[in-house]
mmCIF file of the N, C-alpha and C atoms, coordinates in Angstrom:
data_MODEL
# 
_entry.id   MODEL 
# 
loop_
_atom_site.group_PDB 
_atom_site.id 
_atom_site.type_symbol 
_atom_site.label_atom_id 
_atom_site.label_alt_id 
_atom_site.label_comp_id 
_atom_site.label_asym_id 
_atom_site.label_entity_id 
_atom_site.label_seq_id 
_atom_site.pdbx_PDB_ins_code 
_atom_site.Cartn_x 
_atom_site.Cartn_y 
_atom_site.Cartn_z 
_atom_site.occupancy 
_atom_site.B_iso_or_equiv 
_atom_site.pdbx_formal_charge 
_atom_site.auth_seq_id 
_atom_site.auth_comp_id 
_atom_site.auth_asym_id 
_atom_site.auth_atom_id 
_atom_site.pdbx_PDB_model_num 
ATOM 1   N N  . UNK A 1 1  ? 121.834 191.175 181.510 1.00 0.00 ? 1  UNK A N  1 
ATOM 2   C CA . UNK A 1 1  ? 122.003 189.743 181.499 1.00 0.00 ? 1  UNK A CA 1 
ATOM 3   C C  . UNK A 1 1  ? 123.495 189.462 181.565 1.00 0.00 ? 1  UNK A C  1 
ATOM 4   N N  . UNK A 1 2  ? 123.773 188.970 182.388 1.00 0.00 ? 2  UNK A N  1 
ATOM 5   C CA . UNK A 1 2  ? 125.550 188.317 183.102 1.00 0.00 ? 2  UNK A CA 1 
ATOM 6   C C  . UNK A 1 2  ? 125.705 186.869 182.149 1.00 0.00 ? 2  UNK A C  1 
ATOM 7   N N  . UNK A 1 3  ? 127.126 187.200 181.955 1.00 0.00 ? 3  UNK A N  1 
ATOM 8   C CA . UNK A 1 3  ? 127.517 186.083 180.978 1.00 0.00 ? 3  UNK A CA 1 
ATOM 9   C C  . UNK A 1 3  ? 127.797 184.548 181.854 1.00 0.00 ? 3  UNK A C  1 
ATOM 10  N N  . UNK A 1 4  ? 127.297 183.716 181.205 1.00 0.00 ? 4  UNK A N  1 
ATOM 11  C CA . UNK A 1 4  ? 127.319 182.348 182.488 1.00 0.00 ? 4  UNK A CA 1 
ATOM 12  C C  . UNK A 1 4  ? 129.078 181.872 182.652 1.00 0.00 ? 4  UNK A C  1 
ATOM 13  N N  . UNK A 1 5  ? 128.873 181.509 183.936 1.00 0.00 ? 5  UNK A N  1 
ATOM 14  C CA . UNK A 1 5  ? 130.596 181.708 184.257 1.00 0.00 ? 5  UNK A CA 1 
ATOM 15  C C  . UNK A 1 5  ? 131.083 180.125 183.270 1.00 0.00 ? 5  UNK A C  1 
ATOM 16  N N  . UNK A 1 6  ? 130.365 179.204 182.875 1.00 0.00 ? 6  UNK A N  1 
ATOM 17  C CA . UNK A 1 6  ? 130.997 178.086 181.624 1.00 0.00 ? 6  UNK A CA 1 
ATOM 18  C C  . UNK A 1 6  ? 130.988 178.432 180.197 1.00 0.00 ? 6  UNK A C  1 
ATOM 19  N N  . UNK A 1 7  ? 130.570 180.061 179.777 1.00 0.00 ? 7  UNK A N  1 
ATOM 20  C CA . UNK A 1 7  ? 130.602 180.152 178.421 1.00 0.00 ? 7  UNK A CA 1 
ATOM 21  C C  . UNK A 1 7  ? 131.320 181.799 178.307 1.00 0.00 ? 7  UNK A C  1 
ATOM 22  N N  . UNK A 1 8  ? 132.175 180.910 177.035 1.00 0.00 ? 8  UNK A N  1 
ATOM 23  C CA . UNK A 1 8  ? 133.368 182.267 176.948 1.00 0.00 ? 8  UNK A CA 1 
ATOM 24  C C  . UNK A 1 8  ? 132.829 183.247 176.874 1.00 0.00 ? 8  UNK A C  1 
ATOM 25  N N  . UNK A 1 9  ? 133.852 184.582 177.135 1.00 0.00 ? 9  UNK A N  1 
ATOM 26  C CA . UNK A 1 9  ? 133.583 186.108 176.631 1.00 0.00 ? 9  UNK A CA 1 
ATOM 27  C C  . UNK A 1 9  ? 133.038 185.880 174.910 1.00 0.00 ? 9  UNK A C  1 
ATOM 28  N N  . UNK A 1 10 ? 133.752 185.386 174.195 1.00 0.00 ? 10 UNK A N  1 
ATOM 29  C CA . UNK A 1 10 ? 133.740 185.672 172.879 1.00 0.00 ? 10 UNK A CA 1 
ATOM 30  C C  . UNK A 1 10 ? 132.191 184.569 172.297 1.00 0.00 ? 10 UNK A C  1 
ATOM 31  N N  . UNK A 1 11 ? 131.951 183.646 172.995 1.00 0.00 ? 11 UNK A N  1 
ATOM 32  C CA . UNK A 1 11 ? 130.628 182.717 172.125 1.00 0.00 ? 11 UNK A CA 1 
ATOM 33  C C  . UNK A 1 11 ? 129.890 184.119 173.048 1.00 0.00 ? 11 UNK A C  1 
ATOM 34  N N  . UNK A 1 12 ? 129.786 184.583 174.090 1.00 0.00 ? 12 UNK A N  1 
ATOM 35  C CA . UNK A 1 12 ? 128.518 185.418 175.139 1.00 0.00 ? 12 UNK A CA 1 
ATOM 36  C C  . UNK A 1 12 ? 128.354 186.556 173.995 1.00 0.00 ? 12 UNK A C  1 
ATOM 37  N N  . UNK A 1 13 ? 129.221 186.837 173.898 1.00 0.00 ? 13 UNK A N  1 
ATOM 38  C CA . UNK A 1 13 ? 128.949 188.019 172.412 1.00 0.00 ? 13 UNK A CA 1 
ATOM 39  C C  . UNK A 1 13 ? 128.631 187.601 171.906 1.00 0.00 ? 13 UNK A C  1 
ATOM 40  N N  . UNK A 1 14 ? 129.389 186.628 170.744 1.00 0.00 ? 14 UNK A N  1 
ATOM 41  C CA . UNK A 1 14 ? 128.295 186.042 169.502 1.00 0.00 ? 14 UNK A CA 1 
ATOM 42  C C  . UNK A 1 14 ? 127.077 185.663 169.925 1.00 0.00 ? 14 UNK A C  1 
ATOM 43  N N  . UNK A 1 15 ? 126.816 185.357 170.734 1.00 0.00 ? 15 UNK A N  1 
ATOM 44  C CA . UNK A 1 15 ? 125.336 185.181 171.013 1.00 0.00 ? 15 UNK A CA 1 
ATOM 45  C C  . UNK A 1 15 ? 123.834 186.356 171.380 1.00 0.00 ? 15 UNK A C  1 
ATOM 46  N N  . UNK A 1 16 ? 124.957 187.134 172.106 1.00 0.00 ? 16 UNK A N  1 
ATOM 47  C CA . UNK A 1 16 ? 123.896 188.757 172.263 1.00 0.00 ? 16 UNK A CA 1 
ATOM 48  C C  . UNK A 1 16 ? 123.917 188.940 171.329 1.00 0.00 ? 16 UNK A C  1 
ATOM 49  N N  . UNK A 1 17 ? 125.201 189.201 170.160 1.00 0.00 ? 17 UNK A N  1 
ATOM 50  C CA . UNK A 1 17 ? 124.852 189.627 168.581 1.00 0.00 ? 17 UNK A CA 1 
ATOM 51  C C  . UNK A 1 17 ? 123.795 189.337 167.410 1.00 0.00 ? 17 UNK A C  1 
ATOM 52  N N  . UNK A 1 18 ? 123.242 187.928 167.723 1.00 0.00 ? 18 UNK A N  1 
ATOM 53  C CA . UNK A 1 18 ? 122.952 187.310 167.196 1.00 0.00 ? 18 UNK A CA 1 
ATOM 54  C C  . UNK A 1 18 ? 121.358 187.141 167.856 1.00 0.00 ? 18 UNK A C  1 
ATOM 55  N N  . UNK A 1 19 ? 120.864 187.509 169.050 1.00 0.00 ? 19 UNK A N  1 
ATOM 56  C CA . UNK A 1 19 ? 119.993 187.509 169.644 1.00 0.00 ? 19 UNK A CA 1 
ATOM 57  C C  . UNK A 1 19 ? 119.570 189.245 169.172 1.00 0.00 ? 19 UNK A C  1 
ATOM 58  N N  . UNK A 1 20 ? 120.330 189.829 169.307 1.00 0.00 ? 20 UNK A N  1 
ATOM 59  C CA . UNK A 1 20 ? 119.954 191.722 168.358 1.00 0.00 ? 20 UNK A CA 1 
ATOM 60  C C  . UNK A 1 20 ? 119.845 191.789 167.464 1.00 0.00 ? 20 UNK A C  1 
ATOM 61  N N  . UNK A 1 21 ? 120.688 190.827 166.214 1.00 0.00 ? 21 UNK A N  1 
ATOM 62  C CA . UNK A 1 21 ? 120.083 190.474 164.958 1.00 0.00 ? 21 UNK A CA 1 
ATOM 63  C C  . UNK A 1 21 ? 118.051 190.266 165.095 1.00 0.00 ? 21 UNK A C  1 
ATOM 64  N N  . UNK A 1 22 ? 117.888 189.486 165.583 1.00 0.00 ? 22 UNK A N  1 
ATOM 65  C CA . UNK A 1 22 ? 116.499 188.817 165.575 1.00 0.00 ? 22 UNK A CA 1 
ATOM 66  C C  . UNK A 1 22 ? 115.312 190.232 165.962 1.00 0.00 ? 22 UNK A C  1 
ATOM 67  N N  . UNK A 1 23 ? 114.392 190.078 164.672 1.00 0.00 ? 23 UNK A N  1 
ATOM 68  C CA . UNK A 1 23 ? 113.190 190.939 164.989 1.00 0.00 ? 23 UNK A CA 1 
ATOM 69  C C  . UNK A 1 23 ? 112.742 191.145 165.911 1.00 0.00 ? 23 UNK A C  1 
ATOM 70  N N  . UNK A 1 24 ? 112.468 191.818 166.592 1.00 0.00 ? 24 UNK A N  1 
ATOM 71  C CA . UNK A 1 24 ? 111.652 192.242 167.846 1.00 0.00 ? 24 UNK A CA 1 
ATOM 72  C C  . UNK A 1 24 ? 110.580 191.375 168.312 1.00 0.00 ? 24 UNK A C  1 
ATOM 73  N N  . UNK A 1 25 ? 110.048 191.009 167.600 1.00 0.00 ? 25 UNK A N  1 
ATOM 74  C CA . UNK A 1 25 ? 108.415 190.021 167.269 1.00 0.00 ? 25 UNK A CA 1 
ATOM 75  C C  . UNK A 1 25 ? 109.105 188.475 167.698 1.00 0.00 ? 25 UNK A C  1 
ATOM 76  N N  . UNK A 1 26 ? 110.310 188.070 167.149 1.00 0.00 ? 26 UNK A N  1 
ATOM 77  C CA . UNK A 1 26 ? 110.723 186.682 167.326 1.00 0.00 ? 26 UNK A CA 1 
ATOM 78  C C  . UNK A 1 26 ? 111.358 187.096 168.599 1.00 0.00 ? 26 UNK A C  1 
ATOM 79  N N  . UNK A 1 27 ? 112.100 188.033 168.891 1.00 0.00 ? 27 UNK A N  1 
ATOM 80  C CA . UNK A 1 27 ? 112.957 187.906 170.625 1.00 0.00 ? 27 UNK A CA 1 
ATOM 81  C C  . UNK A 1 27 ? 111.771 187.922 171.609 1.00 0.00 ? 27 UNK A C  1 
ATOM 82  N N  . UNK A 1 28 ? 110.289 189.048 171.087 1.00 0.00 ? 28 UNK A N  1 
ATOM 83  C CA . UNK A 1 28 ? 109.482 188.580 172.147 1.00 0.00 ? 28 UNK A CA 1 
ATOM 84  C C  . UNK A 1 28 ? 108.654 187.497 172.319 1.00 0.00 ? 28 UNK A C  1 
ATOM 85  N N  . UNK A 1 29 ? 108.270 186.554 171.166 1.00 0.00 ? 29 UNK A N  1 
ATOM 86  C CA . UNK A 1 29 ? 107.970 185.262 171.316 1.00 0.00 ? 29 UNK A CA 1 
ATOM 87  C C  . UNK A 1 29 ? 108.830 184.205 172.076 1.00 0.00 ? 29 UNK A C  1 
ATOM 88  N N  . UNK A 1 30 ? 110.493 184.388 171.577 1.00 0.00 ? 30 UNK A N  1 
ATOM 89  C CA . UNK A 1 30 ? 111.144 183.466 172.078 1.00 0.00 ? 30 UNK A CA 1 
ATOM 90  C C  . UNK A 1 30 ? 111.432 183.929 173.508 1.00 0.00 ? 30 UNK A C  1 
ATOM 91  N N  . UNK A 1 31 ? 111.048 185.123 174.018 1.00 0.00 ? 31 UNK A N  1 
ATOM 92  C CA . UNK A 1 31 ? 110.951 185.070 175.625 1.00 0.00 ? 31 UNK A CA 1 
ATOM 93  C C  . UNK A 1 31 ? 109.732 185.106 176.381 1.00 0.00 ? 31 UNK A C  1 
ATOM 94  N N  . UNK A 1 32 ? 108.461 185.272 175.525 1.00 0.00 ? 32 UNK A N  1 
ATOM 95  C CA . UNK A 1 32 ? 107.567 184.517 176.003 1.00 0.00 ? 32 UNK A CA 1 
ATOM 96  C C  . UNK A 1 32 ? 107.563 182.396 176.201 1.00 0.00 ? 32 UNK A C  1 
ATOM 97  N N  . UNK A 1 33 ? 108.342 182.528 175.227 1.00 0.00 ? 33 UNK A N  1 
ATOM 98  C CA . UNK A 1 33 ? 108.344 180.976 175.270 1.00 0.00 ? 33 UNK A CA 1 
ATOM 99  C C  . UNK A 1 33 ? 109.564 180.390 176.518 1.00 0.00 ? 33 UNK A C  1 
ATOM 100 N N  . UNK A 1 34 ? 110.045 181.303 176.981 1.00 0.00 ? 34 UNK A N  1 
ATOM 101 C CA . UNK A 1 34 ? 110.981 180.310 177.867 1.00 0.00 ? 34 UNK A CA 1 
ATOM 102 C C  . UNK A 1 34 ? 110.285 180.996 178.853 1.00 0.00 ? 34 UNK A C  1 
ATOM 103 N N  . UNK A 1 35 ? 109.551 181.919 179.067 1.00 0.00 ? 35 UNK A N  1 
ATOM 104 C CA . UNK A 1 35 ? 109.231 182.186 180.441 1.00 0.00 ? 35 UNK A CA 1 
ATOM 105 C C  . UNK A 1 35 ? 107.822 181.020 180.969 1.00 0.00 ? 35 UNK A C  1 
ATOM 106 N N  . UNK A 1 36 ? 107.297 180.450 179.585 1.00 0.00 ? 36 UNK A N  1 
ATOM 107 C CA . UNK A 1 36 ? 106.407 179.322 179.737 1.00 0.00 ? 36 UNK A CA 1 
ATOM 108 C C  . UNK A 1 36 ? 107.137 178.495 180.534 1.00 0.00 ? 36 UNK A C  1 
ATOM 109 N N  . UNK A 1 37 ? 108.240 178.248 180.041 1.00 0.00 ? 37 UNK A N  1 
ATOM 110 C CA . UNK A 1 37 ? 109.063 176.531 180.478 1.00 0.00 ? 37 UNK A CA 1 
ATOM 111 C C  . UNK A 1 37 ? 109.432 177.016 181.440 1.00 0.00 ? 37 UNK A C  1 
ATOM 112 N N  . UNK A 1 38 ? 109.870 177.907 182.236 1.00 0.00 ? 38 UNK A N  1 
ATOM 113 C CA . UNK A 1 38 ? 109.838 178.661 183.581 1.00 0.00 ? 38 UNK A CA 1 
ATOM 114 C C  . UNK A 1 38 ? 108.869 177.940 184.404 1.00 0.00 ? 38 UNK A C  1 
ATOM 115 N N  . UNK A 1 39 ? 107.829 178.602 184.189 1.00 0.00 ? 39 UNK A N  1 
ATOM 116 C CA . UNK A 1 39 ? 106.862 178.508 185.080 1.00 0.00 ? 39 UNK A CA 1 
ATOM 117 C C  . UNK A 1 39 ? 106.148 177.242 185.044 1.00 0.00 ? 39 UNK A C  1 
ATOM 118 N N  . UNK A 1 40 ? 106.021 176.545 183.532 1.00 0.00 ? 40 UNK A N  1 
ATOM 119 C CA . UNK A 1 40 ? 105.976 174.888 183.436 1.00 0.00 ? 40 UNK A CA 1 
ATOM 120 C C  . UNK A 1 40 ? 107.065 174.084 184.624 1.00 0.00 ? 40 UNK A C  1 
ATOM 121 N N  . UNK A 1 41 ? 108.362 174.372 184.483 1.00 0.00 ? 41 UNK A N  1 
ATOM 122 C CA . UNK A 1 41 ? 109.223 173.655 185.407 1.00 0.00 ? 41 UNK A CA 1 
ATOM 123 C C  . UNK A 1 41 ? 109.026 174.001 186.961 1.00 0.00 ? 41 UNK A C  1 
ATOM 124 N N  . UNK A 1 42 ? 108.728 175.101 187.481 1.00 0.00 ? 42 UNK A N  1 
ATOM 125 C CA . UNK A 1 42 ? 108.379 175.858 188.607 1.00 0.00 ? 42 UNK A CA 1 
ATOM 126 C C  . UNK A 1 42 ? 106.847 174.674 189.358 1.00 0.00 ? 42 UNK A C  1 
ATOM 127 N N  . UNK A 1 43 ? 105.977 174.719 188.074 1.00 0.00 ? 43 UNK A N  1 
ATOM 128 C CA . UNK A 1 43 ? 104.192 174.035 188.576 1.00 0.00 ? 43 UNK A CA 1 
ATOM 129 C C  . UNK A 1 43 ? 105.034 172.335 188.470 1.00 0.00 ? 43 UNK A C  1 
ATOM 130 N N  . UNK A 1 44 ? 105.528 171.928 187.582 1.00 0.00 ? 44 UNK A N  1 
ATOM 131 C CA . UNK A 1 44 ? 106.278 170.844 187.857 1.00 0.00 ? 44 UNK A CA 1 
ATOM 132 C C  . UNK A 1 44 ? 106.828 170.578 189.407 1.00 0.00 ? 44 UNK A C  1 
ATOM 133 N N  . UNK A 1 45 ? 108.011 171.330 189.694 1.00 0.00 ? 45 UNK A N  1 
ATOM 134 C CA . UNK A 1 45 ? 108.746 171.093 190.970 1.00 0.00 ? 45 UNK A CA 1 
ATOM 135 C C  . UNK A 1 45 ? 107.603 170.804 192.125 1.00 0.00 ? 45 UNK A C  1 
ATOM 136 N N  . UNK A 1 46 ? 106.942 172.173 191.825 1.00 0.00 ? 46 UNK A N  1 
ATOM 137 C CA . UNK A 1 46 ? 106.048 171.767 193.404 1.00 0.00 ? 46 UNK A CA 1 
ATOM 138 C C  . UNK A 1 46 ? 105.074 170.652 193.289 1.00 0.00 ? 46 UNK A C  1 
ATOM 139 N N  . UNK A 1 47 ? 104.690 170.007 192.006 1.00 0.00 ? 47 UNK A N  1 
ATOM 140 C CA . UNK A 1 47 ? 103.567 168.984 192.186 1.00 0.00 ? 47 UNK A CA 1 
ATOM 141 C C  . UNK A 1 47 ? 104.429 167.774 192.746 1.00 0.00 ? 47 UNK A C  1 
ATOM 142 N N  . UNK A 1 48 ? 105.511 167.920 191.997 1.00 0.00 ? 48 UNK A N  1 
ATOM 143 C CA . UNK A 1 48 ? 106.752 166.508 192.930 1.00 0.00 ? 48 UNK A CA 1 
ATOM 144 C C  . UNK A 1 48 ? 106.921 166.777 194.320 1.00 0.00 ? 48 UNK A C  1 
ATOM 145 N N  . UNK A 1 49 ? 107.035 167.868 195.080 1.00 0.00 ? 49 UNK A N  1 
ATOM 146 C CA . UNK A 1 49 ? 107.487 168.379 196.649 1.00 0.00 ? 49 UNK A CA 1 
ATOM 147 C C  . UNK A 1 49 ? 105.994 168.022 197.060 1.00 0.00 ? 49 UNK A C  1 
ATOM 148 N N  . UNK A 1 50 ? 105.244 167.686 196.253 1.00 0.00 ? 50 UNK A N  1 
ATOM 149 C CA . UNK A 1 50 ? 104.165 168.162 197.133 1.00 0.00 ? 50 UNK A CA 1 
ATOM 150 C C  . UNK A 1 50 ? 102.925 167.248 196.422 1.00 0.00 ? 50 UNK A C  1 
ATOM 151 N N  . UNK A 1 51 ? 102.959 166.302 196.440 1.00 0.00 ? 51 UNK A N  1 
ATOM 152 C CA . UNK A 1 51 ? 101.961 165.151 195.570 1.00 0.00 ? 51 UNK A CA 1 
ATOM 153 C C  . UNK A 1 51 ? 100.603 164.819 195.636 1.00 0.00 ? 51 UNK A C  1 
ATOM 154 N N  . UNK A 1 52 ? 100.561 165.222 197.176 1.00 0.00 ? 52 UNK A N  1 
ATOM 155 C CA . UNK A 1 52 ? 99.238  164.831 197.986 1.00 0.00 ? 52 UNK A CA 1 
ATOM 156 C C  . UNK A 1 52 ? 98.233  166.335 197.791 1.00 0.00 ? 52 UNK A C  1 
ATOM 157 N N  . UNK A 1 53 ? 99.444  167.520 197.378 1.00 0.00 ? 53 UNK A N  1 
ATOM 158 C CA . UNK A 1 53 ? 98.108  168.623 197.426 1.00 0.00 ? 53 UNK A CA 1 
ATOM 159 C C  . UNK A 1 53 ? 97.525  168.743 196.467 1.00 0.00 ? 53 UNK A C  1 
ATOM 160 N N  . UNK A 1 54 ? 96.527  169.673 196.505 1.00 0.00 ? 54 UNK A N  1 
ATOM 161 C CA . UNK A 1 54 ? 95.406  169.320 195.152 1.00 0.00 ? 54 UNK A CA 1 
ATOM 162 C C  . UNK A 1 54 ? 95.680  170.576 194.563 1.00 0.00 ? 54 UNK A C  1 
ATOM 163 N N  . UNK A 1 55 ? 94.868  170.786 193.392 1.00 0.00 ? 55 UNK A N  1 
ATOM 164 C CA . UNK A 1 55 ? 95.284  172.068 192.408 1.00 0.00 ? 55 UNK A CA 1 
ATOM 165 C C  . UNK A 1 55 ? 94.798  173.038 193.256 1.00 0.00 ? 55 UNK A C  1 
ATOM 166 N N  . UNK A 1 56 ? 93.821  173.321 194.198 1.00 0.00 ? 56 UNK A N  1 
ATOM 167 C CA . UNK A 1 56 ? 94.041  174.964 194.571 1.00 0.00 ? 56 UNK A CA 1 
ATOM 168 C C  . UNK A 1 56 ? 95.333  175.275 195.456 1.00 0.00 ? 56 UNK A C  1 
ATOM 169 N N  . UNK A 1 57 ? 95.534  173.825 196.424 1.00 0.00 ? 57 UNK A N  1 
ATOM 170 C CA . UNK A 1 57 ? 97.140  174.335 197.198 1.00 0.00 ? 57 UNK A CA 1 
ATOM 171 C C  . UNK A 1 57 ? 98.456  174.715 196.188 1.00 0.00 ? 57 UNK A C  1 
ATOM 172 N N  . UNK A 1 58 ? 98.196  173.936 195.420 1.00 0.00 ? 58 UNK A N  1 
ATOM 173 C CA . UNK A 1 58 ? 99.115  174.455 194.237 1.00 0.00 ? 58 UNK A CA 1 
ATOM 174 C C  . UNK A 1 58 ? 99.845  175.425 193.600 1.00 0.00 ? 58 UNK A C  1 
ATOM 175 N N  . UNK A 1 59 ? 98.062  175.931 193.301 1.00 0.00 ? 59 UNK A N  1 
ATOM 176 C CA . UNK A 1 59 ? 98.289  177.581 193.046 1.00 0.00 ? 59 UNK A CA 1 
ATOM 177 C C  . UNK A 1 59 ? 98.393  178.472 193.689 1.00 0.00 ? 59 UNK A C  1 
ATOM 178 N N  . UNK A 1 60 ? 97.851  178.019 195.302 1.00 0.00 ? 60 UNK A N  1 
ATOM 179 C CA . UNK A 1 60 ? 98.277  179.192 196.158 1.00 0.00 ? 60 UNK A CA 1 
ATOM 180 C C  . UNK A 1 60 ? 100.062 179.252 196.282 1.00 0.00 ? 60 UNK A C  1 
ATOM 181 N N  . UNK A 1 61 ? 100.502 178.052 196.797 1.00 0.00 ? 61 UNK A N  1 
ATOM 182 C CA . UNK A 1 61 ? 102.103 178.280 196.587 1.00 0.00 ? 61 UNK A CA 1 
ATOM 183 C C  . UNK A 1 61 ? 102.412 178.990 195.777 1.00 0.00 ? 61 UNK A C  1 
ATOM 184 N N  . UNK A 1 62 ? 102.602 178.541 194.390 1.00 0.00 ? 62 UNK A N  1 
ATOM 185 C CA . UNK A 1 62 ? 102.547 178.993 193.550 1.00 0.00 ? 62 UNK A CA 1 
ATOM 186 C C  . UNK A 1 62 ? 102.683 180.542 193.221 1.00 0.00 ? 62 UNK A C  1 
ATOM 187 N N  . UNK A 1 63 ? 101.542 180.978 193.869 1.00 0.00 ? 63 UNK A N  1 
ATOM 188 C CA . UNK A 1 63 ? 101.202 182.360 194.133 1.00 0.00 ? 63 UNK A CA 1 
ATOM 189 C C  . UNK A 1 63 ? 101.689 182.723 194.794 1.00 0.00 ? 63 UNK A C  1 
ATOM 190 N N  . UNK A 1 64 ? 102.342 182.207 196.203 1.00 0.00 ? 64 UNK A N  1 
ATOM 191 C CA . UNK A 1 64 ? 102.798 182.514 196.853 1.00 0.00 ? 64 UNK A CA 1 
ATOM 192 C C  . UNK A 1 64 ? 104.327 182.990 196.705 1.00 0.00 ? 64 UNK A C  1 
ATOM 193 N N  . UNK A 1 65 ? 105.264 181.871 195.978 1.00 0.00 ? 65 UNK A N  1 
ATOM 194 C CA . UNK A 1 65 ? 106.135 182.204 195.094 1.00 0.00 ? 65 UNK A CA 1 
ATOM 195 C C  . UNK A 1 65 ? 106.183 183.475 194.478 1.00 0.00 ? 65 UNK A C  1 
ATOM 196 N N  . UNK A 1 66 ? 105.219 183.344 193.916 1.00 0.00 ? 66 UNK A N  1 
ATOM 197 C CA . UNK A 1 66 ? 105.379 184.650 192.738 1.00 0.00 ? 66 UNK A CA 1 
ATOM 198 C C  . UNK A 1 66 ? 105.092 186.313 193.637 1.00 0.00 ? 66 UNK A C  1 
ATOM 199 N N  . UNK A 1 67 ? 104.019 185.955 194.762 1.00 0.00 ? 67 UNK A N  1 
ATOM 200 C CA . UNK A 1 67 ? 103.723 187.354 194.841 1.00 0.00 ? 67 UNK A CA 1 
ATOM 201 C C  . UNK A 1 67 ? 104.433 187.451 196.254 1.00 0.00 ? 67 UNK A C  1 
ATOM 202 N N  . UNK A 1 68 ? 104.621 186.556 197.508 1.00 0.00 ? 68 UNK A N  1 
ATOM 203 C CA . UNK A 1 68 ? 105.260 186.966 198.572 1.00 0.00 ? 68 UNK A CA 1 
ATOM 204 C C  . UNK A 1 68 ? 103.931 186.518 199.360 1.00 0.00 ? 68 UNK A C  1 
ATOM 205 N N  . UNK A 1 69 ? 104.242 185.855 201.096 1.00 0.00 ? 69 UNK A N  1 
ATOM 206 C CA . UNK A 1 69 ? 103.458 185.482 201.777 1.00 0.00 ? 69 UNK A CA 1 
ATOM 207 C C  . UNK A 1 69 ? 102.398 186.864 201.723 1.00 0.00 ? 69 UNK A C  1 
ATOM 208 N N  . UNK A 1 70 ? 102.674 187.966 202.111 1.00 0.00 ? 70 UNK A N  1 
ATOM 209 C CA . UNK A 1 70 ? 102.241 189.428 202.551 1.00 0.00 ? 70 UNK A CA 1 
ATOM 210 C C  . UNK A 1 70 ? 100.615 189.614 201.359 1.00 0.00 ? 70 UNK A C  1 
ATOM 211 N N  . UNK A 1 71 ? 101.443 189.951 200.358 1.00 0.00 ? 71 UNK A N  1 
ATOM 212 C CA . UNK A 1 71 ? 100.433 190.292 198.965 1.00 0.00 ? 71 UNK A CA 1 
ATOM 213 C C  . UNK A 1 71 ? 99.473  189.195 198.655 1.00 0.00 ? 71 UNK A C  1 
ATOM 214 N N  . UNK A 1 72 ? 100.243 187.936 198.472 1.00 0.00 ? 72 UNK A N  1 
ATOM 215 C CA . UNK A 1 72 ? 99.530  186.587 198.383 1.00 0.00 ? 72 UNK A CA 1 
ATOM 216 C C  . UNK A 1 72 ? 98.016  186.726 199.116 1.00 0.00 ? 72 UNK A C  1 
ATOM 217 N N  . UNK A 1 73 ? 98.488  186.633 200.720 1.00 0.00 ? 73 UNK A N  1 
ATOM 218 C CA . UNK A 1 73 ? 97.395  186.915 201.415 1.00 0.00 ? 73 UNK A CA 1 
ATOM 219 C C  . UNK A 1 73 ? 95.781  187.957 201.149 1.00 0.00 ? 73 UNK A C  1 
ATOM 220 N N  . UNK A 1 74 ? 96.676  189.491 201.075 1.00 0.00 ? 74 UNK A N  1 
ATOM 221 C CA . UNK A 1 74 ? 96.171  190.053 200.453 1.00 0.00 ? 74 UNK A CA 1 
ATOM 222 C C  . UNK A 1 74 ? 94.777  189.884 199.302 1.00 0.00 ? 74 UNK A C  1 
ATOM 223 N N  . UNK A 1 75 ? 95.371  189.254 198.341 1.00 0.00 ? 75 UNK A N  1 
ATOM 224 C CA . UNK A 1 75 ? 94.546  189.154 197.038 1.00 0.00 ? 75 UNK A CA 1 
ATOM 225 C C  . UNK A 1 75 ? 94.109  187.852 197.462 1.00 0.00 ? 75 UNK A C  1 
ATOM 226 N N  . UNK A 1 76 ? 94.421  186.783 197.800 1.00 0.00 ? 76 UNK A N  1 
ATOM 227 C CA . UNK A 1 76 ? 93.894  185.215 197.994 1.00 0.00 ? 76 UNK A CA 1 
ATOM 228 C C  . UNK A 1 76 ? 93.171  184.605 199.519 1.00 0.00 ? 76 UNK A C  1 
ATOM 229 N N  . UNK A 1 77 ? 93.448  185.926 199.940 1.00 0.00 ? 77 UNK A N  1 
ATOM 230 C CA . UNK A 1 77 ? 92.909  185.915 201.524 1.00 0.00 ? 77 UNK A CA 1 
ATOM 231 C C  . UNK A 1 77 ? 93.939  184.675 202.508 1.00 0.00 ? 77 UNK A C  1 
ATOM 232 N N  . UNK A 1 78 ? 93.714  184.375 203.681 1.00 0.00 ? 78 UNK A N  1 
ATOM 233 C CA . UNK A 1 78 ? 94.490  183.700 203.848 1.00 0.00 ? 78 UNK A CA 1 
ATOM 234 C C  . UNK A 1 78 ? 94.120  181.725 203.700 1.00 0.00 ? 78 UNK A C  1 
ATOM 235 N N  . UNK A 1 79 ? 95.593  181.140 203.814 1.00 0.00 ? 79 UNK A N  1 
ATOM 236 C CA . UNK A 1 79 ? 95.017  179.443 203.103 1.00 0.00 ? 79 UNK A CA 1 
ATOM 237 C C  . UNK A 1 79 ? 95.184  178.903 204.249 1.00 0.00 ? 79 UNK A C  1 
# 
């Protein structure tokens, strides 16, 4: 993980430090939980780009995103 180019060397440490402090059990909840708001903001974007499609076009994007036109196809046959 690359330190963001607006936050110093010295807070980017205190913060990995402080993220290695934390139990194993809470770092993997709290990265299950942002990978939610990930993919919440991700099903967000495309329902705005895309208003008129219905929930299966959705998820095929979606899917498509995630797995690549190639594989997508594959497992979802083609849309």
């Amino acid at each position: 993980m690359g330190r963001p180019a607006d936050t110093s060397p010295e807070a980017w440490r205190l913060l990995i430090d402080l993220i290695r402090q934390l139990p194993a059990e809470e770092r993997l909840r709290r990265a299950l939980e942002l990978s939610e708001t990930v993919r919440l903001a991700a099903e967000d974007a495309l329902r705005r780009a895309h208003p008129e499609a219905s929930e299966r076009e959705l998820f095929l994007m979606s899917a498509r995103q995630k797995l690549g036109n190639e594989l997508c196809r594959k497992v979802y046959g083609p849309a």
